[in-house]
LUMKOL-819740 format. One record per residue (C-alpha): z, y, x. Coordinates in steps of 0.05 Angstrom, whole numbers, plus 5000, padded with zeros to 4 digits. Layout:
# residues N
ZYX/...
This chain:
# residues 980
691666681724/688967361748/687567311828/691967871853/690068261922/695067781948/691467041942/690666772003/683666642042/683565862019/684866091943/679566561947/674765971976/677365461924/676865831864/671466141893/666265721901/666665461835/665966011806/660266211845/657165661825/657865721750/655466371754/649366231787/648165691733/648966191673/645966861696/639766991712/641967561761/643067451833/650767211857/653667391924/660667061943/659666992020/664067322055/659267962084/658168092010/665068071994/665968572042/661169132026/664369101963/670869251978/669269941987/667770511945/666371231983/674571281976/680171042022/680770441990/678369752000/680469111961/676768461978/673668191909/672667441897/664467571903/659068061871/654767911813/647768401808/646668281727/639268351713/641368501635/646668591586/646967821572/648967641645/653968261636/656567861572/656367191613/660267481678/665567781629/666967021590/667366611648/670867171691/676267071627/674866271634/677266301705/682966791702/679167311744/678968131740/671668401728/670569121767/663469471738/659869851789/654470391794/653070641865/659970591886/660271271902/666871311866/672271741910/679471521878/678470791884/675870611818/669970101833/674469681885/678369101862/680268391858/674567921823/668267961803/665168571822/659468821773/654269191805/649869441744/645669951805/640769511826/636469271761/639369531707/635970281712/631570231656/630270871616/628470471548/626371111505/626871871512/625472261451/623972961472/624073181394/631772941387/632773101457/635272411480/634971811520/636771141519/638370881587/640770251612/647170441657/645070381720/639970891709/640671471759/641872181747/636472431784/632171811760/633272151691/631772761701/625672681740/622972301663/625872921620/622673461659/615973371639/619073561572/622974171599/629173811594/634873471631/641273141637/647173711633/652073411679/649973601748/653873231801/653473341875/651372601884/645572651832/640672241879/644171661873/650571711816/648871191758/650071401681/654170911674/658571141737/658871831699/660671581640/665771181676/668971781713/667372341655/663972701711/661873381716/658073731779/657074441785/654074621720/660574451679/661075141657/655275201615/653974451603/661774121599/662873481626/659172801612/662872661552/660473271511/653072851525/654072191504/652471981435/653071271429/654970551488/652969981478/658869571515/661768801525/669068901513/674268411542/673267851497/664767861518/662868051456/658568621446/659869281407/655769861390/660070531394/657871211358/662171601311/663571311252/664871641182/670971361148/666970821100/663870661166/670470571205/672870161145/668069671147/668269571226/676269481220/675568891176/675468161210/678067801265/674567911329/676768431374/672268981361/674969001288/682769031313/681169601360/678269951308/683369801258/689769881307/686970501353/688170961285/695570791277/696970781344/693471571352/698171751285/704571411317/704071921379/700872541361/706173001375/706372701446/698172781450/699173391430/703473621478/702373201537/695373361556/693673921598/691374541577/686674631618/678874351589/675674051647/680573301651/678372691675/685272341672/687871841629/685971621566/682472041515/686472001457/686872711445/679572621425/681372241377/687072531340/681673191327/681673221247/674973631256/671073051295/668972371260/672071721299/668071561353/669071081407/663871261447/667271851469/673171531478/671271101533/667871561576/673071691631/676271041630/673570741698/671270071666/678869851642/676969791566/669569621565/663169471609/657170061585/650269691582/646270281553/647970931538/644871401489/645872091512/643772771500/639173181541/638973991545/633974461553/631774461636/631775351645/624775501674/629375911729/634475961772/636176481829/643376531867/647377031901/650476801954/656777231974/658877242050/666077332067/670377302111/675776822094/676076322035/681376692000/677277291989/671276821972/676576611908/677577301891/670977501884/670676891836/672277341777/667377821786/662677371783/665377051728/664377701699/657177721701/655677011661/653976511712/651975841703/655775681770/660375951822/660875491880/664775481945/663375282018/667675472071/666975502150/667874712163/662174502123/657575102155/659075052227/657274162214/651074382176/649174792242/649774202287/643973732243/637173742248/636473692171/640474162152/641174752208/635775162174/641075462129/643175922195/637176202190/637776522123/645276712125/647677482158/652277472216/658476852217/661576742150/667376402142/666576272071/660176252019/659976391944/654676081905/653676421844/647976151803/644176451741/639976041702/635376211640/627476261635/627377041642/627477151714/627677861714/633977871670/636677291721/635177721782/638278321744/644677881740/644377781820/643178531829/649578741774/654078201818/652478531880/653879211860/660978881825/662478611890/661079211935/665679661886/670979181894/670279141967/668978281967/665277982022/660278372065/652878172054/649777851979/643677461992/638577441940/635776751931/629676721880/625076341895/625175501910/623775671979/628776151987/633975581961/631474911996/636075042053/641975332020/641074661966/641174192013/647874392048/651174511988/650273831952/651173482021/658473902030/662473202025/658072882074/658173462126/666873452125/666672852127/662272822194/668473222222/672372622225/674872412297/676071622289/680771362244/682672272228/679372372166/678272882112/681272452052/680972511982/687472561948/688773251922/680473361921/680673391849/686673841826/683874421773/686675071737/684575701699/679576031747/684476651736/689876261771/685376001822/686876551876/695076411868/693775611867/690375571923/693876121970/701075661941/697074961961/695775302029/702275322047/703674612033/698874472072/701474932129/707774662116/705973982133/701674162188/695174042160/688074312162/683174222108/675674332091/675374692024/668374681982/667774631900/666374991831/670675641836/668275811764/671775211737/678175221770/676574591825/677074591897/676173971925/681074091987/680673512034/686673402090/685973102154/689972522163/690571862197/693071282155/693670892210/699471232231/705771052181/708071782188/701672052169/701671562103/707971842088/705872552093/700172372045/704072191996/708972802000/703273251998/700272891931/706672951898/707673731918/700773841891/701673421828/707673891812/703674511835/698074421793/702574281726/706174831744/699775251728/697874871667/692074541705/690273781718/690273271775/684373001756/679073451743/671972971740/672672501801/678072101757/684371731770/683571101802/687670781858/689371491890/691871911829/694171261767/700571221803/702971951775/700071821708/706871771673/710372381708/704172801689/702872611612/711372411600/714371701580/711371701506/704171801519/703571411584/706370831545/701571001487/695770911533/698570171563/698170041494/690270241488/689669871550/693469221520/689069251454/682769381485/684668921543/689968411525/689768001586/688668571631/681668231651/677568971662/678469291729/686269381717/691369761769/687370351751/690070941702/696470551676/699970011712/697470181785/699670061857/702470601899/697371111918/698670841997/697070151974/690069781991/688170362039/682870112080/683970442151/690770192158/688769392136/683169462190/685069112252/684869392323/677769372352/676868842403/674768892471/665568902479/661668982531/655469312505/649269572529/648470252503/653670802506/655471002433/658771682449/664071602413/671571422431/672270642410/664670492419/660370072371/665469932318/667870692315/660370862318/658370392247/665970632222/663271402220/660771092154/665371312092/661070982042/658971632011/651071241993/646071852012/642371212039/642271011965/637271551952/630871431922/624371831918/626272421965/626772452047/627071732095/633971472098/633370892077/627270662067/628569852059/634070012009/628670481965/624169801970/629769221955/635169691903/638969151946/646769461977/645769062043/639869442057/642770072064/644670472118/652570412091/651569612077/649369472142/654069852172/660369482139/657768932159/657069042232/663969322223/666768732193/663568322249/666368792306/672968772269/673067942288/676567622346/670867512386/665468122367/660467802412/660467212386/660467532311/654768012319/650767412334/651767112253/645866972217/649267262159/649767952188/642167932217/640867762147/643668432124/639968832193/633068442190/630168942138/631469592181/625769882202/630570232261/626170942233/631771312250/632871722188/639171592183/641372032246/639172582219/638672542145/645672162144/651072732148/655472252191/650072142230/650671322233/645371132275/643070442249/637070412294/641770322364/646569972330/642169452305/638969462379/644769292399/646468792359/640268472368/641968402439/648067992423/644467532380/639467392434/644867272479/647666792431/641366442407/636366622453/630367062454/624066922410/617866912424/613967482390/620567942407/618567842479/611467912457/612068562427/617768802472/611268852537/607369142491/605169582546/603269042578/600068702518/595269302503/593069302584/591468652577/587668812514/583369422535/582069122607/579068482570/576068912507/571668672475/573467962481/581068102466/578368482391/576767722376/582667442342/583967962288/576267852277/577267072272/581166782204/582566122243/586066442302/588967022252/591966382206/594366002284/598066742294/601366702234/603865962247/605966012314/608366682322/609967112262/603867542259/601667672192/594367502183/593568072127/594868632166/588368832213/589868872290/589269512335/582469432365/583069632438/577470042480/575469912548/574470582567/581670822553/585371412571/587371282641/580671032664/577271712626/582472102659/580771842734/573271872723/572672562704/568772992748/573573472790/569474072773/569374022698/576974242701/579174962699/585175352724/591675252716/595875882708/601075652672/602775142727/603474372723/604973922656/606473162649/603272842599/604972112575/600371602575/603771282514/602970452502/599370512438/593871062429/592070982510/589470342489/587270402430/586371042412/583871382471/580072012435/587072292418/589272322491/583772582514/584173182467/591473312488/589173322556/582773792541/586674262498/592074272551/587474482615/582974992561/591175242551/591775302631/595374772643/594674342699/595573572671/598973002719/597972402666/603071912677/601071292669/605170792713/609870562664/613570392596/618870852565/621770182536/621670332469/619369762451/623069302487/629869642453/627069572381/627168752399/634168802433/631368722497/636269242524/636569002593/629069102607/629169782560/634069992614/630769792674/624170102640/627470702629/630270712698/623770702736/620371122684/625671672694/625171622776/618671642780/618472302741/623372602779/620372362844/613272482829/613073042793/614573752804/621473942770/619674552732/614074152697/615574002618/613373232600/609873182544/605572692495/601772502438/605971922403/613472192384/616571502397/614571532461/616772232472/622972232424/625271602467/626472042541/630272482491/635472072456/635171342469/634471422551/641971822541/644371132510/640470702564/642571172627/649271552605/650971842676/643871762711/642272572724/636072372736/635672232666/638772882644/633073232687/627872842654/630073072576/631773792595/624173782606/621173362546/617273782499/612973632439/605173802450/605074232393/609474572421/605574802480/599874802438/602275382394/605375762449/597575802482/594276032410/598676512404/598376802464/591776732468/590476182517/586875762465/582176122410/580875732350/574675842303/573876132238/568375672216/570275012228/568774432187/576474412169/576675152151/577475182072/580274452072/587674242060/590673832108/595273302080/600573182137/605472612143/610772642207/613772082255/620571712227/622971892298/620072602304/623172742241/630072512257/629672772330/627173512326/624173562256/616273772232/617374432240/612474492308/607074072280/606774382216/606775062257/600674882290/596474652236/597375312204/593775602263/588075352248/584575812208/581575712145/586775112123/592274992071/597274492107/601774052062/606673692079/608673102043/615472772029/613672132039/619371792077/617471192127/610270942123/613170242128/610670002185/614770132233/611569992299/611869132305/615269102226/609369182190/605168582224/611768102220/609767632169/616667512135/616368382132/609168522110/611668532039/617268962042/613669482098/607569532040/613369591986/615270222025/608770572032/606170491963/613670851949/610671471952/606271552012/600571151990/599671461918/600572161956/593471992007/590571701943/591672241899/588672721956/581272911939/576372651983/576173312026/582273322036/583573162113/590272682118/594072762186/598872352222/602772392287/604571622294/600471102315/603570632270/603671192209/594971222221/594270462217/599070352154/594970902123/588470642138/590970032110/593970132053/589570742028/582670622068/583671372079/582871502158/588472092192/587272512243/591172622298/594673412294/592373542365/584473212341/583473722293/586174352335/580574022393/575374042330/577474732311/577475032378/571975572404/566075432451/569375792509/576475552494/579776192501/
């Protein structure tokens, strides 16, 4: 018996854990049937979620072929899975969920000559690519979610991406599947010629009756197939068996499957074909505005041969201006659009390709479309403009408002690009109709606008108005000859119409494909034929009312810490690899739970539970937090802006309460204290990381790895230097009094950078009050200690305001530090104004430091020892997500004489405390050998490597044996004799 969405709890546990354990006896991948697993994997990044009996990560096709017998043995549905990024519904479901993502992304052979590759499924686009370039090639489907979408999700959903109008969709690039069908045997699938087919028909297993039954069945329909598939090229809808009643094409399976969301075979490997990677690629970016005259100008740039046209309307611009990582498109665009037009030309003349940008302009401005073209030709001209664009899903969705969200239900409707202007302007007015507003972004030149309502499914009403709205549109689009599902697929939101849209005759002929491929409807069924209602299984109405919680820090957000981890729709940016921060444990691990969107399920499945408080202290769920390094990365690079770091600080704070506090969290909570201690009793207190007895007794006793080398503290630190100096050594101060931060770490231990901020400063004309008195509690809050963060933050924040003169800016040398009196304080001390005084004033050194060069308060000299060097530089996690590079970088390029580079390196790893935590050592070096550590390796030995963190300098050293500079060390060395 199949379990339906309906079993109750205790037949889910039964069956359950016998099955759990036969799995784990017979695979050799890893099983996961508790119940926090179950729950991150009852979402996809759609508005579904089904509960599945438990998870399975397969480590090769043999445990795929395992999961699928006993699944069949047990009477139990089998859901394949890439990165879960699917947006109908597909990947959720009753059963066994299959997630191939996390170590089945091998690329087993590319052959540049034949222009292929042979990839195991769970192989990433980008992942691909990256390997074909070398070869000036790549993979022709170019999808929005290329960072983290699987080939076998792709070949799942047919997907396409913004290039489908030169390069087609992923079926016109796959060549051959290996796949276990529903039976767990194995087949091979490639076009066949007819001697071929022949021979694969006869026997008895079920690969040969599918091929010898398929045929007939194609022949008994192929009037219907002929006339009940859309017109229109670019489908990802129902089954392809228009492919296969082509006379001109040889039989071929392969094809076949692609598009059929894992309901008539599991993909292992996939043999696909690669194009030719253009050497170039420039846009024009049209400015308009409204969005309807952003979709007429679509055919006049259709006109010119593009390789894309792309929309983006105000919604997803006015987000993009509100985060750190992605306002620098304001910068580039003219005036306030209210709409953008991509138009991208691609080839490897890029005179001819900037010709093409020049003849669209001139077509537009004759026509009277839009009122400024931007040229953008060069990769630095684009980065900006890039970034927003592929992150135009995550940016509407960040304009939800609780439970109000942009949904996807209509997203994926396509017709003729000439009809696109009518369709549109006609959907509008549904829309209007129902009083609804929408973000609007997509590929113009194809014909698909994925237009996302705002609706609450909480709200009955609002479920009913979904639903009247999909069936308007479902008409609408048919009515132009287009298709409902244009390359994000059917699934749970769109199967239901399935028989209205391709007529009684050929939906039946496909529950017949679905009943031979699939005669006990074992493979992810309910999806293309045979589904629930589109308003079944949707996940915001099942979720219970959040229960009452008394936390510590002030989330911002109406319904508090569960509405703040519920900003997460599951989209998996956090599931990027080998570009930005977010999420650095997941890039180490390949592991779900250690993603930003794992972890935040899971503390929303906890803060779903009767008693929250009691819930957030579950082993289980610090299981699934333990790993976060709290970097912050997420805030910023995160377009909803989940911030993982105070929601794990929080939760921390509940498990204490529950269980207590431990040791070494207390222990490196007073750091500040800790390092006092330390530099007041230097050098007696550099004994124990010196000492492999009392190293090993650390280890034991408190969790402190004895691999990792200690800070060594100085005696003479920064506040002692700063008191001693002699009065007359200083110089004027016309640009009036600044407050500088004696941080916890380098004060201690790192005294030489302080006292360069504080020489630099004074040469500037500043007059520096270094405050020294007290703890910003940063490190108490990254333990959980939230009640002595607070009351550290508290007197930290008085004392400034009390001691200090008010028009003073605060600054310092470590960002944590500094970063914390920006953001973290306003969660600590929501209505303390004090506070609010205090981060009105907080700015970064470099800041202050440029602003003096430039004006010419501080001269730096031409011949320098750094002067013809580059300058590798790696920023803060926290700088980063706070305010960005930007200033630092800026003031490394004063220096004269230096090439600064900046490297994408993501987190270091270590993370202030993380990195000397035994259980975390491995993991925080897993991270910096990601891409930091070959990066300082690689550098030549002049190079000069430059950090801002504390933590970032000793990972460094540690990892590379490579020491970094301080930014503010090397402006001191680079400054002239007389300062100014």
């Amino acid at each position: 018996m199949t379990i339906s969405t309906e079993s109750t709890e205790s037949e889910h546990d039964a069956l359950g854990g016998d099955l759990a354990r036969r799995l784990r006896a017979d695979l050799d991948g890893e099983v996961g049937f508790d119940d926090y697993s179950r729950h991150l994997f009852a979402r996809d990044a759609s508005m579904y979620a089904i509960t599945p009996l438990g998870v399975v990560f397969p480590k090769r096709a043999e445990d795929v072929q395992a999961v699928v017998a006993i699944a069949a043995e047990f009477g139990v549905s089998v859901v394949p899975r890439g990165a879960g990024t699917s947006l109908a519904g597909q990947t959720t479901g009753p059963g066994i969920v299959l997630d191939l993502s996390r170590h089945m992304r091998r690329i087993i052979a590319l052959e540049p000559d034949g222009r292929t590759a042979l990839v195991e499924t769970g192989v990433v686009q980008d992942q691909l690519n990256r390997a074909a370039a070398p070869h000036g090639l790549m993979f022709g489907p170019d999808t929005s979610t290329s960072n983290r979408a699987t080939i076998g999700g792709m070949i799942g959903n047919n997907s396409a991406g913004s290039g489908s109008l030169r390069y087609g969709m992923t079926i016109d690039h796959v060549r051959a599947l290996d796949v276990v069908l529903a039976d767990a045997s194995t087949a091979h699938l490639a076009p066949l010629t007819a001697r071929e087919h022949a021979d694969r028909a006869r026997g008895t297993g079920l690969d040969a009756r599918i091929h010898r039954e398929l045929p007939a069945l194609v022949a008994a329909h192929t009037d219907a197939i002929a006339a009940g598939f859309p017109k229109h090229w670019r489908r990802a809808g129902g089954y392809r068996l228009d492919r296969l009643a082509r006379e001109d094409t040889p039989f071929d399976l392969a094809k076949f499957v692609v598009g059929s969301e894992g309901t008539l075979a599991v993909s292992t490997r996939a043999l696909v074909d690669l194009v030719p990677k253009p050497k170039h690629t420039v846009f024009a970016v049209g400015h308009f505005t409204s969005v309807a005259g952003a979709i007429e100008a679509t055919q006049d740039a259709l006109a010119c041969d593009p390789a894309a046209v792309e929309l983006m309307d105000r919604t997803i611009l006015d987000l993009s201006r509100q985060k750190i990582e992605y306002a620098s498109l304001s910068t580039v665009l003219e005036g306030d659009p209210d709409a953008l037009l991509f138009v991208s030309f691609t080839g490897d003349d890029e005179r001819e390709l900037i010709a093409s940008v020049q003849r669209l302009t001139k077509l537009w401005q004759k026509h009277g479309h839009g009122y400024h073209t931007l040229a953008a030709v060069t990769p630095a001209d684009q980065t900006a403009l890039l970034k927003v664009r592929k992150s135009s899903l995550g940016l509407l969705m960040a304009a939800s408002e609780g439970t109000r969200r942009p949904l996807a239900f209509i997203e994926d409707t396509a017709v003729d690009p000439v009809h696109l202007s009518a369709y549109t302007a006609r959907l509008k007015k549904v829309l209007d109709r129902h009083g609804l507003s929408a973000g609007f972004y997509g590929h113009c030149s194809v014909g698909c606008l994925h237009i996302r309502p705002f609706l609450d499914v909480t709200d009955p009403a609002q479920r009913q108005t979904m639903r009247e709205v999909a069936e308007e549109i479902k008409d609408l689009v048919t009515e132009y000859g287009g298709v409902n599902s244009s390359e994000h697929g059917d699934g749970l939101a769109r199967s239901e119409f399935n028989r209205e849209l391709f007529g009684d005759e050929l939906y039946e002929a496909m529950r017949r494909v679905k009943g031979l491929f699939d005669p006990d409807n074992r493979l992810n069924p309910g999806k293309i034929v045979d589904a629930p209602a589109m308003t079944d299984h949707l996940r915001d109405a099942a979720l219970p009312p959040a229960p009452g919680l008394r936390t510590r820090l002030d989330f911002e957000v109406a319904g508090g810490m569960r509405a703040a981890a519920d900003r997460c729709m599951n989209i998996g940016l956090c599931r990027k690899s080998d570009v930005g921060t977010m999420c650095p444990s997941y890039m180490a691990t390949r592991n779900e739970e250690d993603s930003t969107r794992g972890r935040a399920g899971a503390l929303v499945k906890a803060l779903s539970a009767p008693d929250p408080h009691k819930a957030l202290g579950d082993e289980r769920l610090h299981e699934v937090l333990d790993l976060c390094l709290m970097c912050k990365a997420c805030k910023s690079e995160c377009p909803l802006g989940v911030d993982m770091a105070s929601l794990k600080a929080e939760a921390l704070a509940h498990h204490h309460d529950e269980h207590g506090t431990p040791l070494r969290s207390r222990i490196f909570g007073a750091i500040r204290l800790l390092n006092r201690l330390g530099s007041a009793t230097a050098p007696v207190s550099n004994l124990p990381g010196r000492i492999p007895l009392l190293r090993r007794l650390l280890h034991r006793t408190v969790g402190i790895t004895p691999h990792r080398p200690l800070p060594r503290y100085t005696r003479q630190n920064l506040v002692r230097w700063f008191a001693r100096r002699p009065a007359a050594g200083r110089v004027a101060a016309p640009r009036g009094p600044v407050v500088m931060l004696a941080d916890s770490f380098t004060t201690f231990t790192e005294p030489e950078i302080g006292q360069a901020a504080v020489e630099l400063l004074e040469r500037a004309g500043w007059d520096v009050r270094l405050e020294s008195g007290g703890c910003c509690g940063r490190a108490a809050l990254s333990k959980g200690l939230l009640d002595e963060a607070s009351d550290k933050a508290f007197q930290l924040v008085h004392r400034l305001t009390e001691t200090t003169p008010a028009e003073a800016p605060i600054t310092g040398c470590e960002p944590s530090c500094l970063m914390t009196l920006r953001d973290e304080h306003k969660a600590l001390l929501p209505l303390d104004s004090a506070r609010e005084a205090v981060t009105g004033r907080v700015r970064q050194l470099e800041e202050l430091l440029t602003e003096a060069i430039d004006d010419g308060g501080l001269t730096l000299r031409t011949d320098s020892w750094l002067s013809g060097r580059t300058l590798l530089y790696h920023g803060h996690c926290h700088q980063k997500a706070e305010v960005g590079t930007a200033a630092t970088v800026a003031m490394l390029r004063r220096i004269p004489g230096v090439e600064v580079t900046e490297v994408d390196a993501g987190c270091c790893g270590m993370a202030g405390s993380f990195g000397f935590e035994s259980e975390h050592y491995d993991v925080s070096m897993t991270v910096g050998e990601d891409r930091l550590f070959p990066a300082v390796r690689a550098a030549s030995e002049d190079t000069v490597v430059v950090a801002t963190g504390a933590s970032c300098r000793q990972q460094i050293f540690h990892g590379t044996e490579r020491n970094a500079w301080h930014p503010v060390q090397l402006v001191r060395e680079a400054l002239a004799a007389d300062g100014g």
